[in-house]
Structure formats: structure tokens, C-alpha cells
C-alpha positions as CSV (number, residue, x, y, z in Angstrom):
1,X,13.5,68.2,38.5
2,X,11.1,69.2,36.0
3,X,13.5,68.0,33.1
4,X,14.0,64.8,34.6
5,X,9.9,64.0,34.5
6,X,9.9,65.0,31.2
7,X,12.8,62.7,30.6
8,X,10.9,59.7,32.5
9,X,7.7,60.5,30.4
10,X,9.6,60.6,27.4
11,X,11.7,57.1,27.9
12,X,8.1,55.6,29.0
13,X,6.5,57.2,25.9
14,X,9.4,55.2,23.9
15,X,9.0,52.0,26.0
16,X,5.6,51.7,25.0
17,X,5.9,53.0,21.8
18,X,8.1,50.2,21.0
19,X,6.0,47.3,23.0
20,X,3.2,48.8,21.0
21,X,4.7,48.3,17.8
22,X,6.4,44.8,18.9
23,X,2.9,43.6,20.2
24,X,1.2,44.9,16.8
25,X,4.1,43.1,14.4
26,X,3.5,39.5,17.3
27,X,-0.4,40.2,16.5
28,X,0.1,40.8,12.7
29,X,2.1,36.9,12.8
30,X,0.0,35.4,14.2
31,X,-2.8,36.3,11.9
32,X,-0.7,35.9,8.8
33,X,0.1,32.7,9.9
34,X,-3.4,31.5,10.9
35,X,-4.6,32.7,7.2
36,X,-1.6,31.1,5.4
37,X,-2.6,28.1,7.0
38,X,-6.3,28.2,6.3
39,X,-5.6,29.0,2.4
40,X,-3.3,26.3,2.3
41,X,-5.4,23.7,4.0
42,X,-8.1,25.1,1.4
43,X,-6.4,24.5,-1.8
44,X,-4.9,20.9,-0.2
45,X,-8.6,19.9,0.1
46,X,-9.4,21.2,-3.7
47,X,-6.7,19.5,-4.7
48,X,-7.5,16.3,-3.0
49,X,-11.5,16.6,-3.9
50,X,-10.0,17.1,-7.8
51,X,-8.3,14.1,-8.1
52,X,-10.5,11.9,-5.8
53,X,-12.8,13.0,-8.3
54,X,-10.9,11.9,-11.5
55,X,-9.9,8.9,-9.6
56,X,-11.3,5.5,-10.9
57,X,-12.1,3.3,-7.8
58,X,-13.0,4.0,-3.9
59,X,-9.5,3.1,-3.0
60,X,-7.9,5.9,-5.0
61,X,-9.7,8.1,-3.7
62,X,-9.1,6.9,0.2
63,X,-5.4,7.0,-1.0
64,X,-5.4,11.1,-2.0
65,X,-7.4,11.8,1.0
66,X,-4.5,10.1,3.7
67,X,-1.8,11.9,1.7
68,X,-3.9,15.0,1.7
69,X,-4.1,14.9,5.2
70,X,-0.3,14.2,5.6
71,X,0.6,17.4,3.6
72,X,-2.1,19.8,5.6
73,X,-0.6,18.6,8.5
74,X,3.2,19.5,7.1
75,X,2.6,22.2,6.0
76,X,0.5,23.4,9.6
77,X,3.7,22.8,11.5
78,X,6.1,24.6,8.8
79,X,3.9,27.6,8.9
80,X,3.9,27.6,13.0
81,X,7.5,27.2,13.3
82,X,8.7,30.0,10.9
83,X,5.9,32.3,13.0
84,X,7.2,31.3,16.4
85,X,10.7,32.0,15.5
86,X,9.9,35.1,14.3
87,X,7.7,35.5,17.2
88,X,10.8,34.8,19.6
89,X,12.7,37.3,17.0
90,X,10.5,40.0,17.8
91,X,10.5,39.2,21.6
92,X,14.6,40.2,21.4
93,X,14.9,36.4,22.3
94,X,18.1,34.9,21.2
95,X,17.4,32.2,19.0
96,X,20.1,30.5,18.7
97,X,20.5,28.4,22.3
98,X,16.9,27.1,21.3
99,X,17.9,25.9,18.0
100,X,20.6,24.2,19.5
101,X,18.8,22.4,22.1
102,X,15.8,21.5,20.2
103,X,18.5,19.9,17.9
104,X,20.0,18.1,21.0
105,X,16.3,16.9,21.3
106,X,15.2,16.1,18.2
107,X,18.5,13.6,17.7
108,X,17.4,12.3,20.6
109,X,13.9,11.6,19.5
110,X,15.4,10.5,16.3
111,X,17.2,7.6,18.1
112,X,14.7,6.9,20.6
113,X,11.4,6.5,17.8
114,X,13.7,5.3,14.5
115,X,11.5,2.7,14.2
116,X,8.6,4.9,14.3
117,X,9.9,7.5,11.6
118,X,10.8,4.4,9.3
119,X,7.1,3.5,9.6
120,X,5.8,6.7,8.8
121,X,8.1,7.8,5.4
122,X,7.6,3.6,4.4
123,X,3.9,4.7,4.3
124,X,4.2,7.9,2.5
125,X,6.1,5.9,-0.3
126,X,3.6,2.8,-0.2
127,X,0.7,5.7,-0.7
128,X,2.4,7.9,-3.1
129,X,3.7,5.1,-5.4
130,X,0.6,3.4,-4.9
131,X,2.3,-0.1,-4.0
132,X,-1.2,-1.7,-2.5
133,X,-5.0,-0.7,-2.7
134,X,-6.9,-1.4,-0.2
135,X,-8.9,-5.1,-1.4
136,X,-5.8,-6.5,-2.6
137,X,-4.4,-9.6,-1.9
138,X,-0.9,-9.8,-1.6
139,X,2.1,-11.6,0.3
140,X,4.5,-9.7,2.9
141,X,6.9,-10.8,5.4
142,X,5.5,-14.2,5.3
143,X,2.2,-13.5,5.6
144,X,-1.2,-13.5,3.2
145,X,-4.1,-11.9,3.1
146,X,-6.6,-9.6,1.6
147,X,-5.9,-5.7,2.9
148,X,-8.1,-4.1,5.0
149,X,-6.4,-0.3,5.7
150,X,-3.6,1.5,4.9
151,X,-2.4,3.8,7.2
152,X,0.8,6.0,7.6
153,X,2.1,3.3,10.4
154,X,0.7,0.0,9.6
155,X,-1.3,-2.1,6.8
156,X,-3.8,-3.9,8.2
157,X,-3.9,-7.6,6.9
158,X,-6.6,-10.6,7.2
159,X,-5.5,-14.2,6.3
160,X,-7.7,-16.6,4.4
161,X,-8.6,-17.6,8.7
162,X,-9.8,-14.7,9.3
163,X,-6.7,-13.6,11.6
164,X,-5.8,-10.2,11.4
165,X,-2.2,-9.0,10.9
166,X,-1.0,-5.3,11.3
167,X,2.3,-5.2,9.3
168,X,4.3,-2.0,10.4
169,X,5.3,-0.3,7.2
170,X,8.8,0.3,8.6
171,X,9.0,-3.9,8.3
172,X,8.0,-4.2,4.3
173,X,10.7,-4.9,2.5
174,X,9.2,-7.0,-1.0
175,X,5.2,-7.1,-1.6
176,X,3.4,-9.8,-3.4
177,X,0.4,-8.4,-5.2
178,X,-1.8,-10.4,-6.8
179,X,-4.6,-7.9,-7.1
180,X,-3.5,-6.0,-10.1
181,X,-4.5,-6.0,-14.0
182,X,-4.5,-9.9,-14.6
183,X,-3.8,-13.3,-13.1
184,X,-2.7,-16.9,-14.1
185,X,-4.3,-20.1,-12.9
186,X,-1.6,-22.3,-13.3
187,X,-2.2,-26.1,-13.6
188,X,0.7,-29.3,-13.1
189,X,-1.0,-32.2,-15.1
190,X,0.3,-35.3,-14.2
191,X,-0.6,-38.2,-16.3
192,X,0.9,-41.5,-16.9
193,X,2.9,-42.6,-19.3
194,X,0.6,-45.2,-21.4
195,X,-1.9,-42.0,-21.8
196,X,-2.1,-40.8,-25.3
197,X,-0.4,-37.0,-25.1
198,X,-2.6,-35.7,-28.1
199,X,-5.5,-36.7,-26.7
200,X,-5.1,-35.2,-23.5
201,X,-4.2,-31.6,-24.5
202,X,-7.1,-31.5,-27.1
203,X,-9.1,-32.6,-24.4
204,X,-7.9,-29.7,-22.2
205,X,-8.5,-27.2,-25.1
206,X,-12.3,-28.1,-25.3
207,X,-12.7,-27.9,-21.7
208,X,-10.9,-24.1,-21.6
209,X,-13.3,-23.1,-24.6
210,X,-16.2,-25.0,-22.4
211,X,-15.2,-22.7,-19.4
212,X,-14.8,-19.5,-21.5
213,X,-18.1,-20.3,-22.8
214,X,-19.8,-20.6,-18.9
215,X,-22.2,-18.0,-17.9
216,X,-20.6,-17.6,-14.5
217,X,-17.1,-17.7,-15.6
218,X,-16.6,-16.3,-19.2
219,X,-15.6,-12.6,-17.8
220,X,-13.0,-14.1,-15.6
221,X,-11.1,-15.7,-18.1
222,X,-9.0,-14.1,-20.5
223,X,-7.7,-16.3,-22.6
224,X,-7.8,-19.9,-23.7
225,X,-5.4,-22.1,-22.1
226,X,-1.7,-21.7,-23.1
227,X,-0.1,-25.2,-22.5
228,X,3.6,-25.0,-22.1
229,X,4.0,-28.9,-23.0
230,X,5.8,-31.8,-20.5
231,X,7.5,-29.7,-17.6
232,X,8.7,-32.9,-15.8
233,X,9.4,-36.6,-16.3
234,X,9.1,-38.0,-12.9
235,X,9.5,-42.0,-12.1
236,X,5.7,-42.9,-12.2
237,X,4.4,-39.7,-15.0
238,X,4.8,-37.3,-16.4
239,X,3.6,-33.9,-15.9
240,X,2.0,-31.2,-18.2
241,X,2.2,-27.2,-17.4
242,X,-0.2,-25.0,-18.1
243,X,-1.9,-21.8,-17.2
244,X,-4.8,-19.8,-18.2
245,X,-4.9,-15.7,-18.0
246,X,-7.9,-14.5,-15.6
247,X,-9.3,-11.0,-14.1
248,X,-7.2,-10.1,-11.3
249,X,-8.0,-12.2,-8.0
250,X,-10.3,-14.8,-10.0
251,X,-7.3,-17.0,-11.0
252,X,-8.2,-19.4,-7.4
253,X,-11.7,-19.8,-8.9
254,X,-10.9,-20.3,-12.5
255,X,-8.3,-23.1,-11.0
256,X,-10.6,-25.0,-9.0
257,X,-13.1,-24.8,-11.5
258,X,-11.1,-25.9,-14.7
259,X,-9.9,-29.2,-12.4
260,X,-13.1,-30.0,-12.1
261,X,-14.3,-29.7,-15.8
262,X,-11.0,-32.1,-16.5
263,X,-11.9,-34.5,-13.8
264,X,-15.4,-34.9,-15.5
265,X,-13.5,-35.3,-18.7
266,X,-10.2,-37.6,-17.8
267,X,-13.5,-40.1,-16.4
268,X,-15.6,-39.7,-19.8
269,X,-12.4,-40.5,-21.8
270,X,-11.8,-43.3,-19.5
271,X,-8.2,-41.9,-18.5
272,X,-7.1,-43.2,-15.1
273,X,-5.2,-40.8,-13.1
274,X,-1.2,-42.1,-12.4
275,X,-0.2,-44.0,-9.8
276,X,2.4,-44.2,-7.9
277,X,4.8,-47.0,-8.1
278,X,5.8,-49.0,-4.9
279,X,9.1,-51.4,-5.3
280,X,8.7,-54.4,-2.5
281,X,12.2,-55.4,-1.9
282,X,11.6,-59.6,-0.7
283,X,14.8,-60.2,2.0
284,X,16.5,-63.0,0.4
């Protein structure tokens, strides 16, 4: 009787010992994993405060905030997964049906929120490669606008109206920005064809010098005007291409403006604008 107590205390002893340990190793994961994550959020944020530092424009540094956030929150549920399977390791829990489940589940979710997951990598890739800044104007999926936000699911998008678009990023194919480095106001001269050709592009020389010289506009524009020559001989004119390199975004202004300065010019030289020809058939 006496042997089989002490063979009871002994197995208890053993029981214990072992949940002891168990519970110590369970304890000793979970704060590993709660400091691995705080260190790694901790250098993520360095990082991210280094470069937003080095980082030329308030947009940059909006854009290595978001993907800082992205990668603290990867790198949060990587940690807690490896730390609750070895937390289910410990436990003597079979891993193994879990995995397979959670599989059945996630393909699941895969097919249920494809659209969603699309959305969220295309915005990684539009951040990472730095595709559109926030204050650019640019043309997607048949709309145009300036951009407001980017975020991981959408790019928030206000038209010259002032409607507001929200363009999933799963959706962007082929991005039109005209917000980076340089523009071109472009410019189809017509004129008629009794107007002296010489005349006319000299003339549009001295007024491109004339709006390179203006107070308001002489750091928009780049460059004097380049003029291509005739691009088209319709029935009534001919026209004249040309374009003139401006700061990025200012190539609307520089456009309206230059038109202007001809107008003014085209009535000091006395050169009538082309009209149109209309044939009046009599019935016989």
C-alpha cells in the first residue's frame, strides 16, 4: 500500500514536473515572440524615419511610411504563427490536421476575396516602384484626375469637376502620368494657305522668347519653342506642329497662355485666321 503512494506521488511529481517545464518553454514563446516583434517593429520604424528623412518631397516620405506599415504588419503575423505552432507543438497537439484545414480555408478565402488580394499586392508594387505620388495627375481606366491618396486597396482620384474616383488597384492595368520631370504644350497651327510661312514661324519664335522672358512664366518653360514644320495639309489650311518643353503639370498653362500671345500677334500682323470652305451645289 505504502509503495503504491509513493508510486502515485512519484507519477504526480513527474506530471507536474513536465506541465512545469511545458508551461515554462509556452511562457518563454510567448515572450520571445513578443520581443522579436517589438525589435523588429523598432528597426522597421528607423528604417522608415531614415529614408523619410533622405527623401526629397512629402510624398516620399507618405510612400516609406505605408510600406513601412505593411512590412511591421508581416512580419507581426510571421512571428505569431511560428510561436503558435510551436505553442501547439509543446501542447503534444498534432499539427498536422490544422495545417490541413487552415489550407482547405485559406484556398477558400483565396477564391472568395481574389479580387481583394489583387488589390492589395497591385498596391505594394504601385508604392514600391513608386508608379504615382500623391499630387500627380495622371490618366487610368478612362479616367483623369489629380491624386489624392494612395492606399494598399484603392487610389483615390478627383477629376477636373471635382468628382472623386476610387480606382481599386487590383483594376490598373496602364497609368498616364503627367506629373513627372517635364511636360510639352503642344500646339496644331492652322493657317491658310495665302499666309506667308516664314513670317508666321518667326513670329512664333518671338512670342516663345516673349513668354520665356515673362515674370510669371519664365520658370515654367524650359525651352524655346521647337516647331516640327507643316503636320497636315487639309482642304481649307494647313496646319503647323509644335510644342514647347515646360515644368511638369505647367504644360496646360504655358498652352493657354502662348495662344494667347499669338492671337495678339496673328491680329498685329494682320493675319486672318482660315476659314473654312463651304461648296453650294445649285440643283440644275
Amino acid at each position: 500500500m505504502e509503495l503504491q503512494f509513493l508510486d502515485s506521488i512519484e507519477i504526480l511529481a513527474h506530471r507536474l514536473g513536465t506541465s512545469m517545464t511545458s508551461l515554462f518553454k509556452i511562457t518563454a514563446i510567448i515572450v520571445i515572440a513578443l520581443i522579436l516583434t517589438n525589435l523588429i517593429r523598432r528597426a522597421i520604424n528607423l528604417f522608415s524615419s531614415e529614408i523619410a528623412k533622405n527623401s526629397s518631397g512629402r510624398d516620399a516620405a507618405t510612400r516609406v511610411n505605408t510600406l513601412g506599415r505593411v512590412f511591421r504588419y508581416i512580419a507581426s503575423v510571421i512571428i505569431y504563427l511560428i510561436a503558435f505552432m510551436l505553442i501547439l507543438s509543446e501542447l503534444k497537439i498534432n499539427i498536422a490536421p490544422i495545417l490541413g484545414a487552415a489550407g482547405i480555408v485559406g484556398v477558400a478565402i483565396g477564391f472568395g476575396a481574389q479580387s481583394l488580394v489583387k488589390d492589395y499586392v497591385g498596391g505594394l508594387f504601385i508604392l514600391i516602384e513608386d508608379q504615382i505620388r500623391q499630387g500627380d495627375t495622371i490618366k487610368v481606366e478612362g479616367y483623369e484626375g489629380t491624386v489624392e491618396e494612395i492606399t494598399l486597396r484603392y487610389v483615390r482620384l478627383r477629376d477636373y469637376d471635382g468628382f472623386v474616383h476610387f480606382i481599386p488597384n487590383g483594376q490598373i492595368r496602364i497609368v498616364t502620368n503627367m506629373g513627372r520631370d517635364f511636360s510639352y504644350a503642344t500646339f496644331d497651327i492652322a493657317l491658310g494657305y495665302e499666309v506667308n510661312l516664314d513670317k508666321v514661324i518667326k513670329l512664333m519664335q518671338e512670342t516663345s522668347q516673349k513668354l520665356r522672358k515673362s515674370l510669371v512664366y519664365k520658370t515654367s518653360v524650359l525651352s524655346d519653342i521647337e516647331i516640327s514644320g507643316i503636320d497636315r495639309l487639309n482642304e481649307s489650311n494647313l496646319v503647323i506642329k509644335a510644342r514647347i518643353k515646360t515644368q511638369a503639370m505647367e504644360h496646360s498653362n504655358i498652352k493657354r497662355e502662348y495662344l494667347r500671345l499669338m492671337k495678339l500677334a496673328f491680329q498685329k500682323a494682320k493675319i486672318k485666321p482660315p476659314y473654312s470652305q463651304i461648296v453650294v451645289h445649285r440643283p440644275r
